[in-house]
C-alpha positions in Angstrom: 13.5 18.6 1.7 13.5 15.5 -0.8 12.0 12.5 1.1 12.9 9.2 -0.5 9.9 6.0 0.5 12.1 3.4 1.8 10.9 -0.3 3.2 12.5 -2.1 5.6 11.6 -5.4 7.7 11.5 -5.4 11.1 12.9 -8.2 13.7 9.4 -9.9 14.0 9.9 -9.6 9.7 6.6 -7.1 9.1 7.7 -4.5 6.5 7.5 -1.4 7.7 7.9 2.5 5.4 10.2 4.8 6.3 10.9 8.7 5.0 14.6 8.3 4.5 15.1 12.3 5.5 19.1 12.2 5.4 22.1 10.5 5.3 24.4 11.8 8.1 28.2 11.3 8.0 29.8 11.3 11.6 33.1 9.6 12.2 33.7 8.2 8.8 30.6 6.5 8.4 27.0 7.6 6.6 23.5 6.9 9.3 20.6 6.9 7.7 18.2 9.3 8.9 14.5 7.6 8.7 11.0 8.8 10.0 7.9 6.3 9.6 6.2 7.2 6.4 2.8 5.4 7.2 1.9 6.5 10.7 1.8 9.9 13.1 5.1 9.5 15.3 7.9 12.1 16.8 9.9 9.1 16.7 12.7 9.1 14.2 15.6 6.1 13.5 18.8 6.7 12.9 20.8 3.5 10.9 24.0 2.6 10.1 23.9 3.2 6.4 26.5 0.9 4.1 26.8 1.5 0.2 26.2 -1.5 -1.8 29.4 -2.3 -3.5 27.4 -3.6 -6.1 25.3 -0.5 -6.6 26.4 3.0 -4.5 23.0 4.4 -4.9 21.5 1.4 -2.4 22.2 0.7 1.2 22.3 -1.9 3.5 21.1 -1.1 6.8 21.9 -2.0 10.6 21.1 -0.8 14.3 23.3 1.0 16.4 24.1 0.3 19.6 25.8 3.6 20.6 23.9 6.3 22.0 26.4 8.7 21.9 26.7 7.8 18.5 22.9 8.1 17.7 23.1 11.5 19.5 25.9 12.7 18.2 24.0 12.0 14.3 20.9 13.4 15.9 22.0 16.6 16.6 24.0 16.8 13.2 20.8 16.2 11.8 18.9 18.8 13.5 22.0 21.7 12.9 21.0 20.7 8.9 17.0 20.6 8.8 16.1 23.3 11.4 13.4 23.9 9.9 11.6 20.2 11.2 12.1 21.6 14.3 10.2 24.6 14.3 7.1 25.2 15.9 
């Protein structure tokens, strides 16, 4: 799979790296799929991902709220890369 390096700023405003592993459409919208590049996690983020009108190729990022919505992208996720999931 094609990792792109992404960085983001966190709410205390430290950068932080990020694999962007996916973008995930579920109900009309895209979520970023993101696992930290720079550090051993089993964590992964899922984002709201919004073209920028000013170039399609960029993004503009935001939480989610919804866990049913982060689930429901999860597991979307999972059905396409099974092979992350292997042990």
């Amino acid at each position: 799979m094609d990792e792109t390096l992404i960085t983001l700023t966190d709410e205390r405003g430290a950068e932080v790296r990020f694999a962007l592993l996916d973008v995930i459409e579920y109900e009309g919208d895209d979520y970023a799929v993101l696992y930290p590049a720079d550090e051993e996690s089993d964590m992964f983020t899922i984002l709201l991902a919004t073209p920028d009108p000013a170039d399609p190729e960029d993004y503009f990022f935001e939480g989610i709220e919804e866990q049913e919505t982060i689930d429901a992208v999860f597991a979307r996720f999972r059905t396409r890369h099974p092979e992350i999931f292997e042990e």
